[in-house]
TORTORTOR-239526 format. One record per residue (C-alpha): residue number from 1; residue in one letter; x, z, y. Coordinates in steps of 0.5 Angstrom, whole numbers, plus 2048, in hexadecimal, padded with zeros to 3 digits. Each point is the difference from the previous one (the first is absolute). Layout:
{atom NUM; A; {X; Z; Y}};
...
This chain:
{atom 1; X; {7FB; 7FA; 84F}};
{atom 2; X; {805; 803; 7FB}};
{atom 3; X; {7FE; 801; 7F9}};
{atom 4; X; {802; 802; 7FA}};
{atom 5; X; {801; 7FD; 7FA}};
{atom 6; X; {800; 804; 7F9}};
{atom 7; X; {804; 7FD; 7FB}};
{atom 8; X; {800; 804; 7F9}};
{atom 9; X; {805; 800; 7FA}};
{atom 10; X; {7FB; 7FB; 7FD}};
{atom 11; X; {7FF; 7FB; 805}};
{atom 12; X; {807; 7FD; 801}};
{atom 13; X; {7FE; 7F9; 802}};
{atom 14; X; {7FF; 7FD; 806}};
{atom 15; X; {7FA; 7FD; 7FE}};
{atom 16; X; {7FD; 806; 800}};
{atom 17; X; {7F9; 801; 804}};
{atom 18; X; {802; 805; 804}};
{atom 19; X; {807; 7FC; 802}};
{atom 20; X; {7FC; 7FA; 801}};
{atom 21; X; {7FB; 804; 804}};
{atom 22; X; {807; 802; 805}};
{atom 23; X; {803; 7FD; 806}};
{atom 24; X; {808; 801; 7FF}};
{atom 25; X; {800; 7FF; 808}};
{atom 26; X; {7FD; 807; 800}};
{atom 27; X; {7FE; 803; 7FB}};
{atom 28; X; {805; 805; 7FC}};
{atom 29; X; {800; 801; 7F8}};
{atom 30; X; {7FF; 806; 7FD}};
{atom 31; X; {805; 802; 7FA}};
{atom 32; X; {801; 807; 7FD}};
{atom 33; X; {802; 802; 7FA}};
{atom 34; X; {7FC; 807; 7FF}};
{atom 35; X; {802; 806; 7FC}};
{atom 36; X; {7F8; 800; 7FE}};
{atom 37; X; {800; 7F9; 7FD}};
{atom 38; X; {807; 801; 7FC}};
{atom 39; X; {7FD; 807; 7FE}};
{atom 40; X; {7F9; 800; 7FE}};
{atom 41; X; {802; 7FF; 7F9}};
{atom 42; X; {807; 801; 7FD}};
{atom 43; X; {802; 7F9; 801}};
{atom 44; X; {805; 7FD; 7FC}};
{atom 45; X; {807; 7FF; 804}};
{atom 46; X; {801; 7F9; 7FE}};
{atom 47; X; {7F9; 7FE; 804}};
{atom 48; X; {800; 804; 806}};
{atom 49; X; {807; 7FD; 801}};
{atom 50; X; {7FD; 7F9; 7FF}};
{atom 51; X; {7FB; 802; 805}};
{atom 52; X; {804; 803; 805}};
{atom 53; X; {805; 7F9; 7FF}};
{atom 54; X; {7FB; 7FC; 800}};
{atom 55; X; {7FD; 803; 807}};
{atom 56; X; {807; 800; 804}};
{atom 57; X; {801; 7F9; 7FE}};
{atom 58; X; {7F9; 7FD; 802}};
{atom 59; X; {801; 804; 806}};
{atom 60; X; {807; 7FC; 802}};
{atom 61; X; {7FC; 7F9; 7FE}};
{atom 62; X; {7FA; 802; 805}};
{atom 63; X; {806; 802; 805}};
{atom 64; X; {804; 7FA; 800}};
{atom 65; X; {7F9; 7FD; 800}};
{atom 66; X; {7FE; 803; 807}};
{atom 67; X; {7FC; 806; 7FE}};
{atom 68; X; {802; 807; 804}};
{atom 69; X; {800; 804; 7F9}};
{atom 70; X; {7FF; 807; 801}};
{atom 71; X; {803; 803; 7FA}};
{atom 72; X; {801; 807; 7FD}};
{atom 73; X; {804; 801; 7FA}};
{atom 74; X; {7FF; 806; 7FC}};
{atom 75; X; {807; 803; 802}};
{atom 76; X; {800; 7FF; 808}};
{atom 77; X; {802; 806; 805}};
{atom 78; X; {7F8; 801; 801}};
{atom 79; X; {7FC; 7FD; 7F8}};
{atom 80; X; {7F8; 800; 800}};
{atom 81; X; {7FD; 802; 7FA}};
{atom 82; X; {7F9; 7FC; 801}};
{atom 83; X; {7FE; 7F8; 801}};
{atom 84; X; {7FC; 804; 805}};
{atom 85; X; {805; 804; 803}};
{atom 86; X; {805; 7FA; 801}};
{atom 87; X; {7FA; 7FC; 803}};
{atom 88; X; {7FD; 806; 806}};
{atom 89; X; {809; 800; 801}};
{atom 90; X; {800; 7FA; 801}};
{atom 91; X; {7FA; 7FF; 805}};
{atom 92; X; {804; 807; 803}};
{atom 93; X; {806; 7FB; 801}};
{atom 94; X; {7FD; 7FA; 803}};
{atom 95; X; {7FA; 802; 804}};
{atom 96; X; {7FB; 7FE; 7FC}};
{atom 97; X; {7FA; 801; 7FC}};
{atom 98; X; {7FE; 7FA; 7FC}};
{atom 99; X; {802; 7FE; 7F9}};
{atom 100; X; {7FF; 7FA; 7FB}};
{atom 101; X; {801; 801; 7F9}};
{atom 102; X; {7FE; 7FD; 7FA}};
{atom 103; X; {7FC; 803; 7FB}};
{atom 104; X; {805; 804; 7FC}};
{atom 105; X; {7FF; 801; 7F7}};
{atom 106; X; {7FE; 807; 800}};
{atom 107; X; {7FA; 803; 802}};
{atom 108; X; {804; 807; 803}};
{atom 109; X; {804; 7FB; 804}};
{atom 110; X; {7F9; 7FC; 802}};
{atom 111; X; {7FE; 808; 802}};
{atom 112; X; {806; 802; 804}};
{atom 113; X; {7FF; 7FA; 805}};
{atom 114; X; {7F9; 801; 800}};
{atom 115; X; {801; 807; 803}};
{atom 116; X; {806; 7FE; 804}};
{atom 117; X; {7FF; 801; 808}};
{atom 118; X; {801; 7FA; 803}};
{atom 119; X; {7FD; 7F9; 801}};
{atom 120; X; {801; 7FC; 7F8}};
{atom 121; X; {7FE; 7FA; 7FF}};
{atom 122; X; {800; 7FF; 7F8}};
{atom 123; X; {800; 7F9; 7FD}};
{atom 124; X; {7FE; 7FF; 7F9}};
{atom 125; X; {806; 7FE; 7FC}};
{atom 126; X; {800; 7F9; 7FE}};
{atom 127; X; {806; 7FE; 7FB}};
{atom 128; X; {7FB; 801; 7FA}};
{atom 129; X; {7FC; 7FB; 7FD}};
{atom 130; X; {7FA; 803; 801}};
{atom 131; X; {7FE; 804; 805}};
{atom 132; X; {7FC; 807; 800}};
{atom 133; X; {7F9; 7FC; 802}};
{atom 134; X; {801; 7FB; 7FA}};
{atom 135; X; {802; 805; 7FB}};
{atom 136; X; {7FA; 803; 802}};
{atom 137; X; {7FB; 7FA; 800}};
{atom 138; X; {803; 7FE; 7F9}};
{atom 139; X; {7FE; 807; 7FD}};
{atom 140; X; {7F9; 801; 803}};
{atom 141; X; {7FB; 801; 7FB}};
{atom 142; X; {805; 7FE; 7FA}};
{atom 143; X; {7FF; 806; 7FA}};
{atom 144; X; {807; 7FF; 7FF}};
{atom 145; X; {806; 7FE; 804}};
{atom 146; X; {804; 7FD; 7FB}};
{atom 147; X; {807; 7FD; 802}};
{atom 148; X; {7FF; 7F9; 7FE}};
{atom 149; X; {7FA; 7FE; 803}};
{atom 150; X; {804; 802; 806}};
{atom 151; X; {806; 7FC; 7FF}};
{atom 152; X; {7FD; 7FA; 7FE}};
{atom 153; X; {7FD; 800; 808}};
{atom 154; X; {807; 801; 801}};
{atom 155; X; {802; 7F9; 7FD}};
{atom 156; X; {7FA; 7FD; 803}};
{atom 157; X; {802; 803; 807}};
{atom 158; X; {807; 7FE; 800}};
{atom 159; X; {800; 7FA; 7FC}};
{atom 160; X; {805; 803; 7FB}};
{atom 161; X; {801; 7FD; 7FA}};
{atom 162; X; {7FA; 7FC; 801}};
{atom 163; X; {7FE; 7F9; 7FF}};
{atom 164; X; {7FA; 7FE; 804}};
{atom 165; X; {7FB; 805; 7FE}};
{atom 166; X; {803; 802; 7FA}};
{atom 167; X; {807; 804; 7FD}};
{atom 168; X; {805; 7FD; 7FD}};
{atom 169; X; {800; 7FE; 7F9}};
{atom 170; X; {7F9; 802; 800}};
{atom 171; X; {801; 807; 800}};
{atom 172; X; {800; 806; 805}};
{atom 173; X; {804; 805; 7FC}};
{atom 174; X; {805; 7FE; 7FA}};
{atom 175; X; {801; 808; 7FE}};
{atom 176; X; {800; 800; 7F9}};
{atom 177; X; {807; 7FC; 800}};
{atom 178; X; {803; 806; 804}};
{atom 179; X; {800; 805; 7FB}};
{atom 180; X; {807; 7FE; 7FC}};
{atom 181; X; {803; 805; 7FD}};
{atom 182; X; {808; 802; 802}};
{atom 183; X; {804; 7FA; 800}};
{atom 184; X; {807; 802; 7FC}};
{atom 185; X; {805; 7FE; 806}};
{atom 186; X; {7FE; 7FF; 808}};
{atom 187; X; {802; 7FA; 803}};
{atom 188; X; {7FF; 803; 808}};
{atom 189; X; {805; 803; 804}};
{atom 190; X; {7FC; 803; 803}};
{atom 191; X; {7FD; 802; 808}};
{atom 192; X; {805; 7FD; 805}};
{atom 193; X; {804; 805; 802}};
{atom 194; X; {802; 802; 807}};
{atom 195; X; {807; 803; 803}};
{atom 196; X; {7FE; 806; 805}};
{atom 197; X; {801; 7FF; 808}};
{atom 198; X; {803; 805; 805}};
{atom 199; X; {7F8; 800; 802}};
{atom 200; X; {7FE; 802; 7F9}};
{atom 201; X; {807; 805; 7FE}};
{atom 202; X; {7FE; 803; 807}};
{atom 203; X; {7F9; 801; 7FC}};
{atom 204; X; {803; 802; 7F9}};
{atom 205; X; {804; 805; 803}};
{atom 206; X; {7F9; 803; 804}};
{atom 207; X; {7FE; 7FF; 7FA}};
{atom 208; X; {804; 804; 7FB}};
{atom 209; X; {800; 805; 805}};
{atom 210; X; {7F8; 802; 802}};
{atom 211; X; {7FD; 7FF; 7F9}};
{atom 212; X; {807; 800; 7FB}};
{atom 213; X; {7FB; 805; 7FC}};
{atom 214; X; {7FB; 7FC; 7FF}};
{atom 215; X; {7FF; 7FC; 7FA}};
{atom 216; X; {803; 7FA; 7FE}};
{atom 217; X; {807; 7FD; 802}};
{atom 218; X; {801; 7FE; 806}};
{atom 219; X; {806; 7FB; 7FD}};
{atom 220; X; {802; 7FB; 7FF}};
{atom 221; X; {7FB; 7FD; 805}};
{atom 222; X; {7FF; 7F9; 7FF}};
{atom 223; X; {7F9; 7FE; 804}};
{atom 224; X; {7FF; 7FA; 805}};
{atom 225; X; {7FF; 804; 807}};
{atom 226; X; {7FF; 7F9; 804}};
{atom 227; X; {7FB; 7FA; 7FF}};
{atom 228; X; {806; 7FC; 7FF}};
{atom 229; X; {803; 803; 7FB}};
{atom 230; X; {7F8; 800; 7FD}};
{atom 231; X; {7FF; 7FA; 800}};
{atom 232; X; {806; 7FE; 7FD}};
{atom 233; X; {7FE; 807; 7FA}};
{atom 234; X; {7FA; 7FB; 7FF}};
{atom 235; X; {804; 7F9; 7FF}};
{atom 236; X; {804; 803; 7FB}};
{atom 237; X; {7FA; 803; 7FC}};
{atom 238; X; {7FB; 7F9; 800}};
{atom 239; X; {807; 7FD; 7FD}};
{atom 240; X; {803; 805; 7FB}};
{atom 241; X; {7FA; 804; 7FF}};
{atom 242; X; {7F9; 7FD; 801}};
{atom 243; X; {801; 7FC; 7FA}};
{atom 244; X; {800; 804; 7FA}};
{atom 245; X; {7FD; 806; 805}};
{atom 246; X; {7F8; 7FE; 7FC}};
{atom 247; X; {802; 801; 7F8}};
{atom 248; X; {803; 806; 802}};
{atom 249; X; {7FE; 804; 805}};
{atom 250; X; {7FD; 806; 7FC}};
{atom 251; X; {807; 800; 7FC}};
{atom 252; X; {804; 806; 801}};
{atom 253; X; {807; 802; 7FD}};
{atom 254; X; {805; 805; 800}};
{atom 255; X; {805; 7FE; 805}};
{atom 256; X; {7FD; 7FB; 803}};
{atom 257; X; {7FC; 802; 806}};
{atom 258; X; {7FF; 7F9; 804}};
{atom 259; X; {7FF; 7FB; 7FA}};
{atom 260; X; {7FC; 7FB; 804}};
{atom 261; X; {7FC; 803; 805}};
{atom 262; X; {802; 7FE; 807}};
{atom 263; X; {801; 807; 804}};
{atom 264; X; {7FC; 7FD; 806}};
{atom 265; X; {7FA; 806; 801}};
{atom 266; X; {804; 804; 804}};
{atom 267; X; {802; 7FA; 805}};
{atom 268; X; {7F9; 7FF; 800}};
{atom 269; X; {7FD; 806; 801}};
{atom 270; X; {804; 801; 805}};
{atom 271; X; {7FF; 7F9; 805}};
{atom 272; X; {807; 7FD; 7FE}};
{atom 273; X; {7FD; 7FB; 7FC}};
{atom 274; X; {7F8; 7FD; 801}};
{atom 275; X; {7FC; 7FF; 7F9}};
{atom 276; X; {7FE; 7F9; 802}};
{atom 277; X; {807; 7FD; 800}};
{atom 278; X; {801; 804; 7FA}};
{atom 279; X; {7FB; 7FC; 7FC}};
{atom 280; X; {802; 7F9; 803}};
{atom 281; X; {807; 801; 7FD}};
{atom 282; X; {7FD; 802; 7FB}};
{atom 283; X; {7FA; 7FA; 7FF}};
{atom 284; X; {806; 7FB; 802}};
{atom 285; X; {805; 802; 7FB}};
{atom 286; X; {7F9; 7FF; 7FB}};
{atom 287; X; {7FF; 7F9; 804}};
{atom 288; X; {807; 7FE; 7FE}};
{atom 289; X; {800; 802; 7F9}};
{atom 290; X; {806; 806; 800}};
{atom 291; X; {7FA; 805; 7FE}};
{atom 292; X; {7FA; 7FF; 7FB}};
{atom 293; X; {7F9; 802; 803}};
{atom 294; X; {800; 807; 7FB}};
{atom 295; X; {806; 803; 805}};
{atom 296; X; {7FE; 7FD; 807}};
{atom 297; X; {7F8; 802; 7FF}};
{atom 298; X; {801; 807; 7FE}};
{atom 299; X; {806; 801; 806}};
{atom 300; X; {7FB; 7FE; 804}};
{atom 301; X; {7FB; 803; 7FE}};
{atom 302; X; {803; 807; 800}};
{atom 303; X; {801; 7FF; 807}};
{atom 304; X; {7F9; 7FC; 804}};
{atom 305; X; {7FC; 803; 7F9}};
{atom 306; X; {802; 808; 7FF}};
{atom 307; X; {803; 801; 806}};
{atom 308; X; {7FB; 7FD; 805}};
{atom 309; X; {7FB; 803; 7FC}};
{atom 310; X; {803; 807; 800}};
{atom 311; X; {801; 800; 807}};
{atom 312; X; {7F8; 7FE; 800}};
{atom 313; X; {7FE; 806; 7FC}};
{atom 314; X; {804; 806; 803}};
{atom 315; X; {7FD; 7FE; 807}};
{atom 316; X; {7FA; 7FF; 7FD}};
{atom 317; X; {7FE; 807; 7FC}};
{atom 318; X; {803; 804; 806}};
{atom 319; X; {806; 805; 802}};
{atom 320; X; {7FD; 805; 7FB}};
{atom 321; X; {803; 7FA; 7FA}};
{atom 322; X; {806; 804; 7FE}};
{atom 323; X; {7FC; 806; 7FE}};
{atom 324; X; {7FB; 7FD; 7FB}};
{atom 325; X; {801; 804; 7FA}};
{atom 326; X; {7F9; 7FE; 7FB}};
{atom 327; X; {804; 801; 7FA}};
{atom 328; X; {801; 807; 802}};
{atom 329; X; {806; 800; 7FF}};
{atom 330; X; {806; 806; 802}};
{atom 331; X; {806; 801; 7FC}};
{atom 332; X; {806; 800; 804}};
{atom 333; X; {805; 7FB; 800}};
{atom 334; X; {805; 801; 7FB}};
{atom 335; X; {808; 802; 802}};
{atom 336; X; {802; 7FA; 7FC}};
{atom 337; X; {7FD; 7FB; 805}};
{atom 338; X; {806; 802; 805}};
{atom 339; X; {805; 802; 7FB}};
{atom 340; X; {7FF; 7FB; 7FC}};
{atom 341; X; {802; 805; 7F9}};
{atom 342; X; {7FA; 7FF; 7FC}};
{atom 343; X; {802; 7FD; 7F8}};
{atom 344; X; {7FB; 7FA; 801}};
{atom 345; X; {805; 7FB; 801}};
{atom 346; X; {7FB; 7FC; 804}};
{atom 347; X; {7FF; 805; 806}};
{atom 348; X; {808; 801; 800}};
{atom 349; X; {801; 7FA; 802}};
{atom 350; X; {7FB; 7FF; 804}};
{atom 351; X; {801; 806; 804}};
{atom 352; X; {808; 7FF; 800}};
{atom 353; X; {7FD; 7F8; 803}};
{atom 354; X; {7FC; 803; 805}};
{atom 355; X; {806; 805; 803}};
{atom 356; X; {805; 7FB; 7FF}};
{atom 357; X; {7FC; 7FA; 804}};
{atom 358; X; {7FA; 802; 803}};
{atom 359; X; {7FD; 7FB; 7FC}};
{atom 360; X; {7FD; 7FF; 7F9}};
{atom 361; X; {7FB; 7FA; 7FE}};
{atom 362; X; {7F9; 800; 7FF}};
{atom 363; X; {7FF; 801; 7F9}};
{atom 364; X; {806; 806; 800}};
{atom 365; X; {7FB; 804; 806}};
{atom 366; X; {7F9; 7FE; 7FD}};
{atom 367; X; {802; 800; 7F8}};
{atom 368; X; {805; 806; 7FF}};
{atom 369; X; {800; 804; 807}};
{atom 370; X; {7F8; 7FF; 801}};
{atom 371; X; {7FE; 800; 7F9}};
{atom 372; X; {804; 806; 7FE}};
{atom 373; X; {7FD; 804; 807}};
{atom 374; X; {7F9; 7FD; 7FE}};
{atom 375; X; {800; 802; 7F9}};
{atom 376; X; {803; 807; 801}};
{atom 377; X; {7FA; 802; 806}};
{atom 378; X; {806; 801; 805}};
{atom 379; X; {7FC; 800; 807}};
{atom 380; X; {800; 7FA; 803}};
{atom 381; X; {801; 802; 807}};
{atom 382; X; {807; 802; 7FE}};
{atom 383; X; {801; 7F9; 7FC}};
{atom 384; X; {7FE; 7FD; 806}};
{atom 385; X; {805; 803; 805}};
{atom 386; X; {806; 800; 7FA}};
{atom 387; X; {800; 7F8; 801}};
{atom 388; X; {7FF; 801; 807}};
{atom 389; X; {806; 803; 800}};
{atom 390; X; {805; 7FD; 7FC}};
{atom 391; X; {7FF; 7F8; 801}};
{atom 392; X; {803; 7FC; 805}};
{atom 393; X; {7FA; 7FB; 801}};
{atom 394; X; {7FB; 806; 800}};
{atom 395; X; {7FB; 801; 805}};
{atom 396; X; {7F9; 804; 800}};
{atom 397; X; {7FC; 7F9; 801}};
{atom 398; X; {802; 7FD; 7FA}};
{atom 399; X; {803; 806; 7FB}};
{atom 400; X; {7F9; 803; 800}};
{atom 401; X; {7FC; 7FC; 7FE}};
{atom 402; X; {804; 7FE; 7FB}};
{atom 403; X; {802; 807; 7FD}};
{atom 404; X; {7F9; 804; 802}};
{atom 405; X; {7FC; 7FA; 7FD}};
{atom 406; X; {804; 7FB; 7FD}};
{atom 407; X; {805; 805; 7FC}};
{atom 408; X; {7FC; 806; 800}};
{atom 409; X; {7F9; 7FE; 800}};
{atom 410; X; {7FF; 807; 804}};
{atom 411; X; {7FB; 7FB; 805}};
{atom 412; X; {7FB; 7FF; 7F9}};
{atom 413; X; {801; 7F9; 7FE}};
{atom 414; X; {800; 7FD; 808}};
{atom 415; X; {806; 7FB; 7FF}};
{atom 416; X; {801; 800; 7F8}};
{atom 417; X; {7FA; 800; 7FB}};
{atom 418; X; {804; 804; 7FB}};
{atom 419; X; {805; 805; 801}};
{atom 420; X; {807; 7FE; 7FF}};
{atom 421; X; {802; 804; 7F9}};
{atom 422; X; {803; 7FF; 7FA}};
{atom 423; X; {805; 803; 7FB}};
{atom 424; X; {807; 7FE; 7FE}};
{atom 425; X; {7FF; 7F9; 7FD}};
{atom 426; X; {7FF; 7FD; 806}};
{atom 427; X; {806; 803; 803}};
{atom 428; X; {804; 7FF; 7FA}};
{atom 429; X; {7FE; 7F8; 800}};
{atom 430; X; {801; 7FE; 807}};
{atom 431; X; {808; 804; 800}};
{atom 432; X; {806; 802; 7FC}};
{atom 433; X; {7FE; 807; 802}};
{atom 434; X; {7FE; 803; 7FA}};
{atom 435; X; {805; 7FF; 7FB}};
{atom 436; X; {805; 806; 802}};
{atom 437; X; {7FB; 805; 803}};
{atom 438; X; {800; 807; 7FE}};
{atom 439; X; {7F8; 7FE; 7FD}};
{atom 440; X; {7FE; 7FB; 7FB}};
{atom 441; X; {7FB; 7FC; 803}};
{atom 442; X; {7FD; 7FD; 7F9}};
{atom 443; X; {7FF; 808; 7FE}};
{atom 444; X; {7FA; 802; 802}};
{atom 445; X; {7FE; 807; 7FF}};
{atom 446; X; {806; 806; 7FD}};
{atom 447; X; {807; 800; 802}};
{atom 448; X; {802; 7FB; 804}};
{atom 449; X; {7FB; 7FD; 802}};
{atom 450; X; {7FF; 7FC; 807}};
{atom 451; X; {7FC; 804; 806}};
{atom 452; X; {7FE; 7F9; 800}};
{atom 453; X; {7FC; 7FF; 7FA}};
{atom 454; X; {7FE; 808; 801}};
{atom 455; X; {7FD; 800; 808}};
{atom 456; X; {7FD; 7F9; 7FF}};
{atom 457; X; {7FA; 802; 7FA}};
{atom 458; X; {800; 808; 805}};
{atom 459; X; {7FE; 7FB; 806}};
{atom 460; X; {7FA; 7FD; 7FC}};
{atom 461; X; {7FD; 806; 7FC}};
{atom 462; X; {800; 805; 806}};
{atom 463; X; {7FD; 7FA; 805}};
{atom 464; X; {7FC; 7FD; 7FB}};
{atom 465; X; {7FA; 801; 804}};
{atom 466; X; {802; 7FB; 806}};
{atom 467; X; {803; 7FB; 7FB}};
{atom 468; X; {7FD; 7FF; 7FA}};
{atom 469; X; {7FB; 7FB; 802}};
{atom 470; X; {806; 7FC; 804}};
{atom 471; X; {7FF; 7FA; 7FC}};
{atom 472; X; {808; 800; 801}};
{atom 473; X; {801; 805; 7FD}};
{atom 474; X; {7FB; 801; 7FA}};
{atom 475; X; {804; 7FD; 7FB}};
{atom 476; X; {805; 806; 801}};
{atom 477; X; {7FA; 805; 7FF}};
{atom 478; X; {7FF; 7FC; 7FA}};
{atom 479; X; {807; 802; 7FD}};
{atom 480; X; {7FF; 807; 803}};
{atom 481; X; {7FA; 801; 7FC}};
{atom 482; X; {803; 7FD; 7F9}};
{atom 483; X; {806; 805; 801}};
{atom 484; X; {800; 805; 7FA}};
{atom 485; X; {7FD; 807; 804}};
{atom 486; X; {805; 804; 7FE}};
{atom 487; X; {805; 7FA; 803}};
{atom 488; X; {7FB; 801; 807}};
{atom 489; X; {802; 807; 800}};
{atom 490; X; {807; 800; 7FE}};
{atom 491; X; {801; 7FA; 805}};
{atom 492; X; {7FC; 804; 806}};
{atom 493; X; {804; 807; 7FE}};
{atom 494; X; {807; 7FC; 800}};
{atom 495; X; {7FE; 7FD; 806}};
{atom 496; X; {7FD; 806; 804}};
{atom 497; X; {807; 804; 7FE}};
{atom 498; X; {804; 7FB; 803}};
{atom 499; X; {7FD; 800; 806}};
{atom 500; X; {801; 807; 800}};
{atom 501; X; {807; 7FE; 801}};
{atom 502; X; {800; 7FD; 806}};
{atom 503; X; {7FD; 807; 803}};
């Protein structure tokens, strides 16, 4: 009996459970690129044209691999609009009703299959570390979920960075020496770059054609598109990158967007690379003395700990995640996080980044863009879907929990035990960003001061019921509490004014 197999824009690798469950002697492989997927946010150019790429690519390899692929650009003489509409098109097309498909990331697409009129046969998506299953028994019962309790059974699990039952050098987690400031010069010539094929100019053209008005540049475009390319992207970095990666992975400077961070997420996210053989390139370049343990162990871990662990908690509490709102929070998302035209030097460049390359790193989304939001109250359902939009390696399973829970604290204290807050000292300690900004961020309240240092204190004082009893955050109190009463008022007043502003 002929079946379809339901390959997504996520799955692009043969080992993926629905692909193995096929037979290319009679099964067909179903591929479409749909205008809900491209459209249900306004996507970022740079990565619906790395999907669509990646997508017609992959579909050329499963050819030459002996797969019929029944495939539906999104520029075909008949398009569909739904990964449901291309499957019962398909079924229509080859006389059949069956269907295997991997289990896709995001709930709506888990729905639509769930509802779709045909026989589907839903594998569980197995290229993650831990499955649902294990997620789950490791979370029952716990009063916290936190991540490093996790992350260790991961080590333990896969044997990473282990000897025998113990972590190398005798610890789990080496953080504390990954916080160096902004070095003077960088030394990395950054991600690999790769020329467009007439596959991938074919797509650019669709591209700038269909979704021109979305924000972001398109160009110039430089992803890896095939899991060749991939893996050659992730040589370069375990050589060029991954030493200097640790000491300073929370640094962020001026025209400089890379540093030493490996622009490996998209390619990940997506199927073209598998997190295990990441980390074993990794390991191996710690075994054989070209990268210290302070940077092998946290790449590692942001990849078998947080992004093992996010996906954990996103299916875990529910399709009704992304709505979580316990802060209460329900400003709206301020027209500079698409424009990028705001006097905080930070955010500017952040935003000018993000358009440019779909693609920030995680302190410039957590620290700037998230902790602004957070401190200014802005809802955190519109946070949520601006990052849904505007990154290449974006994807609701992963991008949620880290915005919802880690970034906003909206989900009460669910993956992070504190919210992610803090004024412009931080900012300033961690970048080059302050010193030409329109703000001072050494003044702290009066002409000038950074909204920064302003929010920061407004945030605590009007959530002072939920956090003054957080042992993290008591000290911050303390100092609230020891400020002068009419510098308290004069603060609250100025910051109140500001947020005024953003309408």
């Amino acid at each position: 009996m002929v079946r379809l197999i339901l390959v997504l824009g996520d799955q692009l690798t043969d080992t993926v459970a629905a692909l193995r469950e096929g037979d290319p002697a009679t099964d067909i492989v179903v591929m479409a690129e749909v205008s809900e997927e491209a459209g249900y946010v306004p996507h970022h150019p740079k990565k619906i044209a790395f999907c669509f790429a990646a997508m017609r690519h992959f579909a050329d390899e499963l050819r030459g691999a002996g797969w019929q692929v029944d495939y539906t650009a999104l520029d075909a003489d008949a398009p569909v609009a739904s990964i449901a509409e291309a499957l019962i098109a398909a079924s229509e097309r080859h006389g059949t009703t069956e269907a295997v498909a991997t289990r896709p990331g995001e709930w709506r697409l888990i729905a639509a299959l769930d509802e779709l009129p045909l026989s589907v046969t839903v594998l569980e998506d197995d290229r993650f570390v831990a499955s649902h299953a294990e997620f789950d028994a490791w979370a029952e019962g716990r009063k916290e979920l936190r991540m490093e309790w996790f992350y260790r059974e991961m080590r333990r699990k896969t044997g990473l960075l282990m000897d025998g039952d113990k972590p190398v050098e005798g610890k789990w987690n080496f953080d504390h020496d990954n916080r160096k400031p902004a070095p003077g010069e960088v030394d990395f010539s950054g991600p690999m770059r790769f020329t467009p094929d007439d596959i991938t100019e074919a797509v650019l053209s669709l591209v700038a054609d269909r979704f021109g008005e979305n924000f972001g540049e398109l160009q110039p475009f430089w992803f890896a598109v095939t899991r060749a390319e991939a893996r050659r992207a992730l040589a370069h970095f375990i050589k060029g990158g991954l030493p200097k990666f640790g000491d300073y992975q929370d640094a962020m400077l001026v025209d400089e967007r890379f540093l030493w961070h490996s622009i490996l997420s998209m390619y990940l996210n997506a199927g073209l690379l598998d997190p295990i053989e990441i980390c074993e390139a990794a390991e191996a370049a710690y075994r054989e003395g070209h990268a210290p343990i302070n940077a092998v162990e946290g790449f590692i871990r942001q990849i078998i700990g947080w992004r093992e662990y996010m996906r954990g908690i996103y299916f875990r509490e529910g399709p009704d995640y992304v709505r979580r709102n316990v802060l209460g929070h329900d400003r709206k998302l301020p027209d500079f996080f698409w424009t990028g035209e705001t006097g905080m030097r930070c955010i500017s460049q952040a935003v000018a980044q993000t358009r440019d390359e779909a693609y920030a790193h995680h302190i410039q989304r957590l620290m700037v863009t998230g902790n602004f939001a957070l401190l200014a109250g802005i809802d955190p359902f519109e946070v949520h879907e601006w990052y849904l939009a505007v990154y290449a390696d974006a994807y609701e399973w992963v991008e949620a929990p880290n915005v919802i829970g880690m970034s906003q604290f909206a989900d009460g204290g669910i993956v992070g035990s504190k919210p992610y807050v803090s004024s412009g000292n931080y900012i300033d300690r961690m970048s080059n960003y302050c010193g030409e900004c329109a703000y001072s961020v050494k003044t702290k309240l009066g002409e000038g001061a950074c909204p920064f240092n302003l929010l920061y204190w407004h945030f605590l004082n009007r959530h002072r019921d939920r956090f003054a009893k957080n042992p993290r955050m008591a000290n911050m109190y303390r100092t609230w509490d020891r400020m002068d009463e009419g510098r308290r008022a004069q603060i609250l007043e100025e910051a109140s004014a500001y947020l005024d502003t953003l309408g």
